[in-house]
N, C-alpha and C positions, 0 to 999 in steps of 0.2 A: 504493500500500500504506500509506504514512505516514497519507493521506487517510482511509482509513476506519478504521485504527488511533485517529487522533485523534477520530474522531467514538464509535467504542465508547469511548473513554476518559470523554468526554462523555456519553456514553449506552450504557452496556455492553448494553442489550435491544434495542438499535435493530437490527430486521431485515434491512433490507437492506442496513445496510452488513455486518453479519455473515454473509450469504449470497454479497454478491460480493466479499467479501477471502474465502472459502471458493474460488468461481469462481479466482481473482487467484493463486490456493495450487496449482490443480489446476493451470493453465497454467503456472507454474512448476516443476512436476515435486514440488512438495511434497503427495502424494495424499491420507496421511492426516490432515494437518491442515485439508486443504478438506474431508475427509467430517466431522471432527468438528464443525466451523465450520456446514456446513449443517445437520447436523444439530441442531445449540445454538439455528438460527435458525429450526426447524421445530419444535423443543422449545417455544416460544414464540408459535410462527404455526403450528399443527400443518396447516389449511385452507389453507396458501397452494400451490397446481398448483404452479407455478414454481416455488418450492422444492426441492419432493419431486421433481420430474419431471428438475430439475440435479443433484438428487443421484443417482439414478438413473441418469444417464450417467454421473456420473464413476464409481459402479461398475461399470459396465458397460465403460467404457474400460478399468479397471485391472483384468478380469477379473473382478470379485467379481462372476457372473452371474446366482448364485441370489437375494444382496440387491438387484441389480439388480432383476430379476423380482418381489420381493415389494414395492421401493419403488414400481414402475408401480399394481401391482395395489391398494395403497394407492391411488395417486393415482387410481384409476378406483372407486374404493368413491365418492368424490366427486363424478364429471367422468365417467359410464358413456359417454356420448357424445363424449367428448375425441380426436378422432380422430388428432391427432400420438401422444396416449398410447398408443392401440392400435396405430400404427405400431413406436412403437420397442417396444412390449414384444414386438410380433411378430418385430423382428431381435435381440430379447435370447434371446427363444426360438430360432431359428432359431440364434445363436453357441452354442446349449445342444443343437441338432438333437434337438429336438423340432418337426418338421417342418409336422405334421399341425395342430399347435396353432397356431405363428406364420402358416402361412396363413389358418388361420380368424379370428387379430387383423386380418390387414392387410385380408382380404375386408372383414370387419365395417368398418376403417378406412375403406375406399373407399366402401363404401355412404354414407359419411356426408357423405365431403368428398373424391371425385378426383382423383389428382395424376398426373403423368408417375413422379416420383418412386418412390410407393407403387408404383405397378403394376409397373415396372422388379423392384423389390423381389421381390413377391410371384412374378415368372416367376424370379428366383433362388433362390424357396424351391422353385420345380416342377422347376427345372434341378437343384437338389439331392435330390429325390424321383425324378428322371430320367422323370417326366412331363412328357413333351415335346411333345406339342401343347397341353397348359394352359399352359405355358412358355411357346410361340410367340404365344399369343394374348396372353398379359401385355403380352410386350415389343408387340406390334403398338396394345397399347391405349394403351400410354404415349406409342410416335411419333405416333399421331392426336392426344394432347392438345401433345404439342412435338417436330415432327420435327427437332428440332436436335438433340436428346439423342443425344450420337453412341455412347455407350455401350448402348443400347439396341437401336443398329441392329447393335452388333458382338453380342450378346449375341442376337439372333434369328436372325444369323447360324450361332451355335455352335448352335442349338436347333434352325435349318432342316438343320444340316450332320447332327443326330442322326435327324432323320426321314428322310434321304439324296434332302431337294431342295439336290441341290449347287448345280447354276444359281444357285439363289433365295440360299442362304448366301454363293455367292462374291457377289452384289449387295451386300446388306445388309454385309457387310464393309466393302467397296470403299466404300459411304455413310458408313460410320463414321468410313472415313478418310479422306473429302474433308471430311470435318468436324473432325475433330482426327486430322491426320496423327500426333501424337506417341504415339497411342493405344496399349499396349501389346499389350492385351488380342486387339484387332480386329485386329493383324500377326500374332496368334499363331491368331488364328479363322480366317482367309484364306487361311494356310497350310495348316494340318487339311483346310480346304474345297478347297484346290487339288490337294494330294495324296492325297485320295479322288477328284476328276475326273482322276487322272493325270498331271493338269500339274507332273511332279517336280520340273523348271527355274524354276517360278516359284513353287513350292512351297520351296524352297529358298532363295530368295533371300527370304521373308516369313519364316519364320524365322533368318534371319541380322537380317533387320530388327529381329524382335520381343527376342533377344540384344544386339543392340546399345542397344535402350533399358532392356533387364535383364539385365545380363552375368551367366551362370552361375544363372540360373534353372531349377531344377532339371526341371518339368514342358515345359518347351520344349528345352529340352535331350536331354531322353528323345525326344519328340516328332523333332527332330531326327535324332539316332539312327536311330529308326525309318527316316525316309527313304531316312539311309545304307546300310544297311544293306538296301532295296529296291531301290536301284541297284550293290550289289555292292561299296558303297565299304566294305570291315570294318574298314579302318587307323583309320578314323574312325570310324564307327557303333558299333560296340562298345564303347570308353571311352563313348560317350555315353548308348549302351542301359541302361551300370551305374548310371544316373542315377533306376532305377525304385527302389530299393534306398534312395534318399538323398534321400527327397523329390520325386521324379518321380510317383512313385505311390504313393497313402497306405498301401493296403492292404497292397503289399508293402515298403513301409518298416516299416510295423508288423510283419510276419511276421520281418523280419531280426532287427528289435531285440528282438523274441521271442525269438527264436532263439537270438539274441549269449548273451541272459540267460541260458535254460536250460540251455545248455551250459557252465554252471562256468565261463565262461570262456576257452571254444573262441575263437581267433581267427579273423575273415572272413577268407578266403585269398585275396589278391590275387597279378595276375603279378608283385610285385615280393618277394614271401616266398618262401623257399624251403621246398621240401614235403620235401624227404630224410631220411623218418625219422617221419617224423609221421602219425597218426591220422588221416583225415578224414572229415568226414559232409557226403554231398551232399545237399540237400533238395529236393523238389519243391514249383516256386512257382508253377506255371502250369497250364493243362488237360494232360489225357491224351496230346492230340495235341503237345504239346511236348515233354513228357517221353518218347515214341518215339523223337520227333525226336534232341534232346540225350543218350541212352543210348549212343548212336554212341565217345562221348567216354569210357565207363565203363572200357575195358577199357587204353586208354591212358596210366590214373593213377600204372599200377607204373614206367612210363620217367618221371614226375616225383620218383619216389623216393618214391611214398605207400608206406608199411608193409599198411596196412588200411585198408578203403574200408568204410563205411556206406554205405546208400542209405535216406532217406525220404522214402517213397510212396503215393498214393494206394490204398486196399487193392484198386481194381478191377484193378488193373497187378500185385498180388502175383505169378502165378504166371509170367507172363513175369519180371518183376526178378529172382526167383529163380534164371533160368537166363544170366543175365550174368557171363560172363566177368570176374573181377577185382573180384565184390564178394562181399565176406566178410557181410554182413548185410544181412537187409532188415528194415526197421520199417515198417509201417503207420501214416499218418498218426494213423487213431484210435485208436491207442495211444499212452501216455506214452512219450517218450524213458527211453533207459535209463539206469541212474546210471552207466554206464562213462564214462571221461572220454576225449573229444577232442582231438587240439591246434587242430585248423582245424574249419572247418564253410564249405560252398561251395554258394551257391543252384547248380542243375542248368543253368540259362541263362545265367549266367557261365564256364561250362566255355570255350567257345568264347574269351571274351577270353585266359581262362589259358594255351590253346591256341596264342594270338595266329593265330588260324583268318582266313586269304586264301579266295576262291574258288576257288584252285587247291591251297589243302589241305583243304578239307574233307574230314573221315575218311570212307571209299569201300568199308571194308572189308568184304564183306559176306558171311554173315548177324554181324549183329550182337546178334539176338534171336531168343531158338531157342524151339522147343517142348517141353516135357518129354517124357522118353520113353515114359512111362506115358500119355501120350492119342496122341503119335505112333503107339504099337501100338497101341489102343482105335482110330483110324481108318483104319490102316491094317488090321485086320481088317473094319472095318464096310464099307469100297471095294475090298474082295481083287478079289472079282467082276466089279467095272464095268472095261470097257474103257478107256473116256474117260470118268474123273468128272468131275460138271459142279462147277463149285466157282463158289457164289457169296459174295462180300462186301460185307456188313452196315458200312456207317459213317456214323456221325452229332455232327455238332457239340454243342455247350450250349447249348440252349434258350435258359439265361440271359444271354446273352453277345447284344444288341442285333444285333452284325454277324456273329451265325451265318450 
């Protein structure tokens, strides 16, 4: 630092010592004095790649991703053909999910100049588009240029585990980690792939692995969960399941903190709060078929001491939620919550931990979802006549859901 100090003192317009005491600022955690610093020394060398292309990452490291984005596209006004430029502007895009766009940088980047690298890349832009055979083929293009990349084979793994060649994912795993056993990622691919082939025992034991090299990791933890919870274990599976809530799973970490906010202030209900006396709203965080499922638990709220029970739900579930025992309201998702205030608010597939639910209490109570009486006599006049009515049942998964 003294070093290029004394030489700007000597020569305050001298570029490159001002570009890499800028670099010398960013690696010391000082970020805005190395943007301003490259900047001073692009001020002066406006044509210099390297420059603009360092300043660029370090916005891009410190999050600034839109000047990130516009310092690349500068440096490609210059260098159209610069294929490291069209690489990272495509993972600037890509931390921006703009998907569609950063793949088209990195394609363009490859066309130019091929690496193991890029292509890895560009199957993580597909893996995030959830196109998954253009994913498969990425990573597959990357091993042919360096099958050593052991990330690459854990990474075709998770993408062969999405098309459901388990075979082929438990392999490519298995590759990844005779090549860097400390791998996190490929203990947590292995796993997923084993416990869709069934193998819960050694499913089990890959994520204990993948825990051990990221204690408390939220998406392996949920992951986790899940298994426990398929072998019956719920002492354990259930604290872990809550894991979807807290960064397990984006979508519904974002629905909760949703949530949190629009309810004034409503508190998450966990088992260690007490509910006697209190408000609560339950919300629906999953398909249809979950929320059947979990209704079970509706009418059980009044022996925790809930006053009043909400329920919000999908509006196709209206007219059944409406005839649940022990709830005083139903909202429909596509409606606004209302301004009454809550004290708690409890996702519907948390009920069960509240419950502290074993296999040998799950609620049994049945019927626990009725039909209104207005269509029970509408069909029960339309079948006066039949002897033995034939009754059939209509049911169907979400299309959208890959493992319908």
């Amino acid at each position: 630092r003294r070093t290029y100090q004394g030489i700007l003192e000597m020569e305050p317009g001298h570029g490159d010592a001002t570009h890499l005491l800028g670099l010398l600022e960013h690696q010391l955690g000082r970020h805005d004095a190395a943007i301003e610093l490259i900047r001073r020394a692009l001020k002066r060398f406006p044509a210099n790649l390297l420059y603009r292309k360092n300043l660029a990452q370090i916005l891009r490291d410190t999050g600034r991703l839109r000047e990130a984005e516009q310092a690349y596209r500068t440096a490609l006004e210059s260098e159209p053909r610069d294929a490291d430029t069209l690489h990272r502007l495509g993972l600037t895009l890509a931390a921006m999910e703009q998907f569609d766009e950063a793949g088209d940088c990195i394609s363009a980047a490859l066309a130019i100049h091929p690496g193991s690298v890029m292509w890895n890349d560009l199957g993580n832009i597909r893996t995030a588009q959830q196109r998954w055979p253009e994913a498969a083929d990425a990573y597959r293009h990357a091993i042919r240029l360096d099958s050593g990349i052991a990330v690459a084979h854990s990474n075709l793994g998770n993408a062969l585990r999405e098309l459901y060649l388990l075979e082929e994912s438990e392999v490519s795993c298995r590759t990844a980690l005779d090549l860097d056993p400390g791998l996190f990622e490929a203990h947590h691919n292995l796993a997923n792939a084993l416990r869709e082939r069934g193998d819960l025992v050694n499913a089990e034991q890959s994520y204990r692995d993948a825990l051990a090299l990221r204690p408390g990791d939220a998406t392996v933890s949920l992951n986790y969960g899940f298994l426990q919870l398929l072998v019956g274990n719920y002492a354990d599976g259930l604290p872990h399941f809550e894991q979807r809530l807290h960064g397990g799973n984006a979508r519904l970490t974002r629905e909760c903190r949703q949530m949190s906010s629009s309810l004034a202030g409503a508190a998450l209900w966990h088992p260690e709060r007490d509910a006697a006396g209190a408000s609560l709203l339950v919300w629906s965080e999953q398909g249809l078929g979950d929320s059947l499922m979990m209704w079970r638990y509706l009418p059980l709220l009044r022996q925790r001491g809930v006053v009043r029970v909400a329920l919000h739900c999908r509006a196709e579930l209206l007219r059944l939620a409406n005839q649940i025992d022990g709830v005083d309201q139903v909202i429909p998702t596509d409606q606004a919550l209302p301004s009454d205030r809550f004290d708690l608010h409890c996702p519907l597939m948390s009920l069960p931990l509240q419950f502290a639910t074993r296999l040998e209490t799950i609620p049994n109570a049945l019927p626990y979802v009725h039909v209104d009486n207005a269509a029970a006599e509408h069909w029960s006049q339309r079948m006066a006549g039949l002897r033995r009515p034939a009754v059939g049942l209509v049911w169907a998964g979400d299309k959208s859901l890959a493992n319908d």
